[in-house]
Structure formats: C-alpha cells, structure tokens
N, C-alpha and C positions, 0 to 999 in steps of 0.2 A: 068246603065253603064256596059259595058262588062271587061272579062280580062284583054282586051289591053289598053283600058281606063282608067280602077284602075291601070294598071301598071306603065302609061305613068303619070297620076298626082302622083305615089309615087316617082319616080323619078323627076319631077318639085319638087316635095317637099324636099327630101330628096340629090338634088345635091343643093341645096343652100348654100350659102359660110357659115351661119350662122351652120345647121343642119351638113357640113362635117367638121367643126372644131369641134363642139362636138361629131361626131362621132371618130374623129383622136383621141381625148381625152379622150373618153370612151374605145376603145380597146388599146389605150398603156397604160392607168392606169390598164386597166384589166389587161393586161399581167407583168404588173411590181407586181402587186398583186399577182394574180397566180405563180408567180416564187419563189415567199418567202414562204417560206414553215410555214404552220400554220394559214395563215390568209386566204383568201378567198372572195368570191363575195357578202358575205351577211355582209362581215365587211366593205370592201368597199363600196357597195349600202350606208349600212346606214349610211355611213361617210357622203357621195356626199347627203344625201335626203335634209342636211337645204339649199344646194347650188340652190335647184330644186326651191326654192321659189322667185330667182332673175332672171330667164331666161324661154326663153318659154316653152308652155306644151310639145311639137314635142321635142323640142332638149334638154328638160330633158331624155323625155322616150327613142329617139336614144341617149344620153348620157350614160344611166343608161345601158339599152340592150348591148351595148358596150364594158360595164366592164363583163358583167354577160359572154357574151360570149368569151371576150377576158383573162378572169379566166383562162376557160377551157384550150384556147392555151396555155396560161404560165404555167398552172399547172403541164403541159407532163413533161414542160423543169427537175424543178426539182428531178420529179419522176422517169428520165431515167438515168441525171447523178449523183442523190445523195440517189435512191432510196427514195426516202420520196416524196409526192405526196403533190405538192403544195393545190390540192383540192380534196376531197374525191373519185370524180369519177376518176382520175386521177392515183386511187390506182390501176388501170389495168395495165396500162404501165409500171409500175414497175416490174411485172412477168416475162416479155420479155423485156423492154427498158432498164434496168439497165445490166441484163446480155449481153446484146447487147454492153453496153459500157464498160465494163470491159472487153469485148473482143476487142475492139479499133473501134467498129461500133457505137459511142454514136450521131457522125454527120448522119450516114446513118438513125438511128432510130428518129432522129429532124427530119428529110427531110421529112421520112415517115408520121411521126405522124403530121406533119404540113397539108400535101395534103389530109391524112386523112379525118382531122379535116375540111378543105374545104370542100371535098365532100360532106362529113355528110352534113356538116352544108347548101349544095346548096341541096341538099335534101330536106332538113328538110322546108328548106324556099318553094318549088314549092310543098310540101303538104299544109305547111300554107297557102299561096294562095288560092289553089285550093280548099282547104275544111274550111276555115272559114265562105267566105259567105253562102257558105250553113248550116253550124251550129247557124250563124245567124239566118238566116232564120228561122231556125226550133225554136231555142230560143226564138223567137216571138209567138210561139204557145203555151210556158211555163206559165201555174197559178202560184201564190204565196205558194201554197202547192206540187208544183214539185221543185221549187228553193230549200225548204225549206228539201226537204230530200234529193235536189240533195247537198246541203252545208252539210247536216247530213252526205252524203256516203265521201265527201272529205275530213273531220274531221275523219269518223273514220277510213280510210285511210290510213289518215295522223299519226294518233295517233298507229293501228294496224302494220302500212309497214315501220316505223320509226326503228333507229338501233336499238338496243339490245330489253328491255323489252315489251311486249305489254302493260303489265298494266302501268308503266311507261309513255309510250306516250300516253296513255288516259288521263295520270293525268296530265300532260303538258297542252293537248288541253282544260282540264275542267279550269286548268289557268289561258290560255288566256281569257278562254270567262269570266270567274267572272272578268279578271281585265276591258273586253271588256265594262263590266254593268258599270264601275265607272265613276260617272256623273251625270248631268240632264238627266230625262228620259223625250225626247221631247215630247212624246205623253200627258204625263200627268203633267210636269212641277216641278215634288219630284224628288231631291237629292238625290242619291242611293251612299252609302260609301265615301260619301265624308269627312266623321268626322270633318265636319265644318270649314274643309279649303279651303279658296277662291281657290286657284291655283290647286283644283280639281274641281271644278263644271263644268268647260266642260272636264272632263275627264283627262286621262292621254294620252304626247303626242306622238304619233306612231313613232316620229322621236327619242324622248328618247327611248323609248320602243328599238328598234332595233339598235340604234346606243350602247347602257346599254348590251340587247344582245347580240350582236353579235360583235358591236365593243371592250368594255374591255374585254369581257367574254373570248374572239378570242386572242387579246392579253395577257390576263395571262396564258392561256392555252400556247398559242405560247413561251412567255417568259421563260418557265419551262426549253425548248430542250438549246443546248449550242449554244452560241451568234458565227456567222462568219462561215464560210464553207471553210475545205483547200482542196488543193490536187485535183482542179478539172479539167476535160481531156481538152487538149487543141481541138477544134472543126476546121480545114481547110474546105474552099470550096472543093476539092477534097475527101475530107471522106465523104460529104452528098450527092454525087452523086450515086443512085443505078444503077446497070446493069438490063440491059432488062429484066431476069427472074426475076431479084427480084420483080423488078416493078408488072409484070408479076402476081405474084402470090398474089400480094395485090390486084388488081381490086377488083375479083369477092368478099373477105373479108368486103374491103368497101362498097361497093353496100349492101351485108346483112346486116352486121352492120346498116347502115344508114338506110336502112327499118325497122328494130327491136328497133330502136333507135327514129324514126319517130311514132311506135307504142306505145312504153311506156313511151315519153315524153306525149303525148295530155293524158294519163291517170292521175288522181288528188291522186297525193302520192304516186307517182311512182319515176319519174324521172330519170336524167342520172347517178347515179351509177348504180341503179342495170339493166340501160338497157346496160354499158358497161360489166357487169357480164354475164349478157345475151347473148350479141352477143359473148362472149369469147365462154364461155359454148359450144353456137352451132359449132362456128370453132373447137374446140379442138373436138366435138363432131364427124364431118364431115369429118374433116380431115385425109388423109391415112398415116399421120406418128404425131398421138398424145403424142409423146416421146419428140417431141422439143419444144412443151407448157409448158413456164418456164426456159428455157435455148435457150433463142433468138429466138423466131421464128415473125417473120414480120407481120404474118396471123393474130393473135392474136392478136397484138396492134393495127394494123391497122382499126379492125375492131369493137376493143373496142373505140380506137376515133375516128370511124366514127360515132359509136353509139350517144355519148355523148351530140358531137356536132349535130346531127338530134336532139336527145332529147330536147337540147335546144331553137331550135327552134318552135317545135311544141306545146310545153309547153304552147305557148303562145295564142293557139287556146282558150282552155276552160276560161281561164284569158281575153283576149279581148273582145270572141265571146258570155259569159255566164257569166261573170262575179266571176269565180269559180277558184282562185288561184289553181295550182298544189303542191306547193311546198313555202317553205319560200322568197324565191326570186321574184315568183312570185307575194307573199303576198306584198313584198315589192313595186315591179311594181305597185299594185293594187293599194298601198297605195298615189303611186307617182300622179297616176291620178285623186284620192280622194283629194290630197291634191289642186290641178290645178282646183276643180270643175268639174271634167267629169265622168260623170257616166259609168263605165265599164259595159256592155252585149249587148244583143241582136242588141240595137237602136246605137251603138257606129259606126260602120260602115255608116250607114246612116246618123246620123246626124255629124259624124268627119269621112269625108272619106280624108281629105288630112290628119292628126294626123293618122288615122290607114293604108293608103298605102305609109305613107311617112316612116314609122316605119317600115313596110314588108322590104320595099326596100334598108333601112340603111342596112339589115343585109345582102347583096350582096355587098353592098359598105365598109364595115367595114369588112367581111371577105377579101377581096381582099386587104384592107389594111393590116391584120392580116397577110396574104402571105405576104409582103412585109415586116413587121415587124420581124418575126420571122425566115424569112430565109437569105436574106443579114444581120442584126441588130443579130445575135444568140452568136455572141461575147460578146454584150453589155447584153443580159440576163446572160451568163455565169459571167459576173463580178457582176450583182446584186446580184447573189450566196452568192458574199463574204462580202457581206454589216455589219458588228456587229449588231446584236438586242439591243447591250449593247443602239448605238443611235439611232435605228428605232423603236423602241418599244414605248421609251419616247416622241417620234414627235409625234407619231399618237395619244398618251393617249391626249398630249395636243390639235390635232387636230378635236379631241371628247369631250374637253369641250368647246373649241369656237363654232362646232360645233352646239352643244346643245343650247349656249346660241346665237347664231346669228339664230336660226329657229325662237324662240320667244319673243326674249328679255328677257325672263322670267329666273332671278335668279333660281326659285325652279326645273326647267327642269335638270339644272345640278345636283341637290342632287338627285330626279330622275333617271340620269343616272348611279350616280354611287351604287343608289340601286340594280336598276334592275339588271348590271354588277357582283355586289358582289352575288346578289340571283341568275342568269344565272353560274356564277360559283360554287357555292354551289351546286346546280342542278347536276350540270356537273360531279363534283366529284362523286355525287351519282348513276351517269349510267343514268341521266335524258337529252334525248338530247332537245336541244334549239327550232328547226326549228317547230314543234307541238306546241307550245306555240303562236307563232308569228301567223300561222298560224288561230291558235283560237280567238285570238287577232282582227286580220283584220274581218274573219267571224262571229266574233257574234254577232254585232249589226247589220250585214245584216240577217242573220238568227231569229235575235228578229223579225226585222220589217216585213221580210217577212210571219213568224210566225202566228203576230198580223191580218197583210193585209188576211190572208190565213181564219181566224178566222173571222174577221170582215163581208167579204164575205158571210159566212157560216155561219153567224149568231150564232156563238159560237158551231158548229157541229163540234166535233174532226173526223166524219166517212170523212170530205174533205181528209185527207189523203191516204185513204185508197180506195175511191172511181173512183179515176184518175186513170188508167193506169201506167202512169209515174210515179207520187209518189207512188203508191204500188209497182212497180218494185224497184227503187231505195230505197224503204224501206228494201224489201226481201235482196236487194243485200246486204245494211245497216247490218242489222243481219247475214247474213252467215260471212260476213267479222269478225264479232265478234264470231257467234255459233262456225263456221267450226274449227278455229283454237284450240280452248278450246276441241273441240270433239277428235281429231285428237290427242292433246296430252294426253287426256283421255284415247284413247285408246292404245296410245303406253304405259304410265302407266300398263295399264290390262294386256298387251302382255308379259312386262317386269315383270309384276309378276308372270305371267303364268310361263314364262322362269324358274323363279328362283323357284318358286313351283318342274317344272318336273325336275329339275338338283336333282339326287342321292347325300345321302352324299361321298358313294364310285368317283363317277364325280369328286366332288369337291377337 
C-alpha cells in the first residue's frame, strides 16, 4: 500500500463515530489535566489504563494519545497566566508567556501558544508518516541481539538524560527491571520473588505500577502547593487577536521549533522538555535582539511549543515502529497495546495497519479539535484555574482505587497501589524521579527474552553482541552515554583544582 492508501484507511478508521468520541475524550480530559497544575499525562494515562480493558484496542490508543497530547495544550494555559507550568515541558512558556500576561497580553500569548502547538504538532505528524514505515522496515532486519542493546542504549538514556542525578536515574531504571523479574519465569516455570504469595505469581500489575506512580505520587506532590487559584486576568476575544507583524515574526520560530522538536522526540529519553529548551536556546541564540528573551518575547514561546508538540508526535515512531518506548508515557502506550494483545515493532504496521493508520490520523483529528477547544472554550480553562484541590485531589485518590480494583478484580492490586504511590514519593523527596523506573519496568522482560532469544541462537556465545554491526554500534553508544559524562566531570574536577592550585595566597 502506498501513502495515499495508509492515509485514506487511517481516516475510514479513525472518522468512526466510535474512534471520534474517544478522541473528543481523550484531548478534553487532556487539557482539563494539563490546566491543573501538578498532575499531568502520566497521571492521567494511568488513571484511563483499567478503562482500556472495556473498549477497543484503536480507540483506547486514540483515547490515551489524546490526553497525552491534549496535556501539552493545557499545560501552556497555566503556565502563562499563573506562571506554574501545568506540565514539565510547559516550563518554557513561562519565560515569555507569564510576562506577556502581566503586561495584559496573556489572551495574545494563548492564541499564539495554541497555533503553535498546531503546527508543531502537524509537523510532527507528516514526519511520523513518512518515516515510520521505513523504520519498520529496516526493524525487520533487526536480530534478538540488536533489540537487546538497542533497549540497553533507551534504559541508559533514560536513566543518564533524566532530571537531576545520573546515578539516581540509573538506580530508578535497575528498579524497574528487578520489579520487572517478579513472577513466573515462562521459560522455565520457577517463581522469582514471589514470597509465596498467590497474587504475585503472574507478577505485579503495570496498571498498579503506574496508576501507584504516577497517580498518588502526582497527587501528593500536587497537594503540597495551596488549594484554588485567585486573581486570574480576564482573557476577551479581542486580546487574542495578534497583528500582522506579530504573527509575522512567529512563522519562521515555529517551523524551527517543530523540526528540532520532530528531531528530539523520535530519540529514546529525550523528549519534549528538553526539545522545548532546545528550540528556545537556538531562538534566543539567533535572534537580533536577545534582550527580550524573558520579558515577552513571542519568538521564544512560540517555538518552544512548537517543539513540544512535534516532539510528541514523533515519539511515537521508535514505540510503534521498534517497539522501544522513548519516554514514560510512551512506556505507558506500550503497555496499553500489551495489555489488548498486540505486539509493538517492526510487524505492527503490517499485521494492524487500520490500529496504526487510524492512530496516525487521530492526531490530525484531535489537534483540530484541540483548536477548537482552547481558543473559543479559553474561558472555561481559565475557571478550571480556580477549582480547590481541597475537592479535586480527593476525587481522583478515590478514582485510583476503583480504578486499581475494576482492572482486576483483585483486592491486593489496591494495597499495591498504594505501596508503590508511598515508595514513588519517598523516591521523589529524595531527588529520585519516577519516569526511569516505569520505563525499566515495561523493558525488562522484553530485554530478558530478547536476551535469552539472542543467546539461544548463538548457542550461549556472548561475542553475538558484539559481532553485529548494530549491536556493537548501539553498544559503543551504550557506554559513551555512561563513560563521556563521568570523564567530562573528571576533568572539570582536575581544571578546578588546577585553578585553585595556581590562585596566589596574595590573589586570594
């Protein structure tokens, strides 16, 4: 089948009345999400994952993709008029979109950051097209020992490009994978950690795992800040109207953005924060009057959420096409399809091509909705501002243990959850972030089997890795991601003693 053909069934799929009510669903829960400052797309997903088990595989994953990218829209809203960034990447807009409203531009900076956020994201979508089936493709030429160091380089990635600590996010991702081992091990039919309780022998379940994660861990964290939001600017259609120049001078911002945002989404532990850091960087970089980065300048938002929302998109290349979450969200996705029975990589296009062109094409359909939402409807965001935590905090704790217990039935899923939730915030206080854990979580039983599969072939020869091409490449990369940093801070260490060696006591 050609482009116009995978286009033309992603659309039969994805205009079905069934697939556009879950998609209406999935980006106004996102953006109701993203507007409350504190919670986010990975608290959400994991709310929505036991819902995925009563409705089809397609209009889970456009359900799920929906919130994840309808985050992003809501999360500008609160970051421009309350300064505080509904969702991480979100913390760009805050440089430029808050002083924008405080100087009574906070409708001009929505407008923007909305059309932005379009572009990006129609970007981002005609890279996913165009370059997954060919990464399919090439995925099919992948051995069990190229998978296996290509999960090795997204792990350490993940654990290396994670916020704060590096050693930190390593110890997160080795987490995930020991809790990944708890269970029967199918191959050989031994009990691994189960401590001879029935309600682990198939393991623990991903939907606890991340709803424990990310839903209470999100909410207690969220619950710290003060409940209710006053004092917020009133927004008229007349304020979000820019003039020509202004318009003007966001194009070419967007366009980069969305390329830079298209590049560092498909990379595994990347993602849209630091690709909207990035495209800020080059604008403020480029730009002939770097003075107004930080005190409203348009250039800078615009093309930090252009980034974002590209980045979201394309994310979804190595997660579909390879089977290789980028990011926690992604892990989740992954998990959505595992749960439905469907094998993520290379064969998923071919053997579910309506499920993966009906999903491509949701994110055309749901962005256009997302216009619709956020620029008539920006009223109705500004009063979700003022919602108390005092009562949304306590709806959702309880909407995380029905939750828990409608995925399984299983009483012990909910003791579960609220371990995992109390250990995810323990972590958290300690400068341990979440999203590396999840991540390890999902990949490690894929990484076992491919492991074994890689081994079995090779008739127990460890040199398969190192033999291939590919997995020696993505080996090497494997290690510089670990060596380089470690050397680099070595040697600023050395520099900085040097320094303080040649500094005179008279100097000093």
């Amino acid at each position: 089948m050609n482009l116009i053909d995978n286009v033309t069934l992603g659309l039969q799929t994805a205009l079905t009345l069934e697939n556009l009510f879950y998609c209406l669903a999935g980006v106004t829960l996102g953006t109701f999400v993203g507007v409350i400052p504190g919670l986010g797309a990975l608290a959400a997903i994991s709310l929505l994952l036991p819902v995925t088990y009563y409705i089809d595989s397609t209009a889970s994953l456009v359900m799920l993709a929906g919130v994840y990218y309808g985050t992003v829209y809501g999360g500008s809203t609160a970051a421009i008029l309350l300064n505080l960034p509904g969702v991480p990447s979100a913390a760009v807009a805050c440089l430029d979109g808050y002083p924008l409203s405080q100087q009574g531009k906070g409708g001009l900076a929505l407008f923007i950051t909305t059309i932005a956020s379009f572009v990006g994201s129609m970007i981002g979508f005609v890279l996913l097209a165009a370059l997954a089936p060919g990464i399919s493709q090439l995925g099919l030429m992948l051995g069990p020992a190229d998978y296996v160091m290509m999960m090795a380089l997204a792990l350490t990635a993940a654990g290396t490009m994670s916020t704060g600590s590096r050693v930190k996010g390593i110890v997160m991702v080795v987490i995930g994978l020991l809790l990944g081992t708890i269970g029967t091990d199918v191959h050989t039919g031994i009990t691994r950690f189960a401590f001879g309780h029935a309600a682990l022998l198939d393991g623990i379940s991903l939907v606890a795992i991340a709803m424990g994660l990310f839903g209470i861990t999100e909410v207690i964290n969220a619950s710290a800040g003060k409940g209710g939001q006053g004092g917020l600017p009133t927004v008229t259609w007349r304020s979000m109207i820019p003039t020509r120049r202004e318009m003007r001078s966001t194009g070419a911002p967007m366009l980069r953005g969305a390329g830079i945002g298209g590049f560092f989404g498909a990379l595994p532990g990347v993602g849209g924060t630091i690709a909207s850091f990035s495209s800020y960087a080059v604008e403020k970089r480029i730009s002939p009057h770097p003075e107004k980065f930080g005190h409203g300048a348009l250039e800078g938002m615009s093309a930090s959420e252009s980034a974002n929302n590209s980045a979201i998109q394309t994310a979804f290349i190595p997660t579909l096409t390879l089977g290789i979450p980028g990011d926690a969200v992604m892990a989740l996705m992954l998990g959505a399809l595992i749960i439905h029975g469907i094998a993520p990589g290379p064969l998923l296009i071919e053997q579910q091509p309506g499920l993966f062109w009906g999903l491509v094409m949701s994110f055309v359909v749901g962005n256009i909705f997302l216009v619709i939402l956020n620029i008539p409807l920006i009223g109705i965001w500004i009063k979700v501002l003022s919602i108390p935590r005092l009562y949304l905090f306590p709806a959702i704790m309880i909407f995380i243990a029905f939750g828990a217990l409608s995925a399984s039935m299983n009483p012990f899923d909910v003791y579960v959850v609220a371990a995992i939730g109390a250990l995810g915030w323990f972590l958290f206080k300690l400068g341990f972030q979440p999203a590396p854990l999840m991540l390890g979580f999902i990949l490690g039983p894929m990484l076992e089997e491919n492991f074994r599969r890689a081994l079995v072939l090779s008739r127990g020869d460890y040199d398969v890795f190192i033999t291939r091409p590919v997995s020696l490449t993505l080996l090497i990369a494997t290690a510089a991601l670990i060596v380089v940093p470690i050397a680099l801070a070595l040697l600023q260490m050395a520099r900085d003693k040097g320094r303080s060696r040649n500094v005179s006591p008279r100097d000093e």
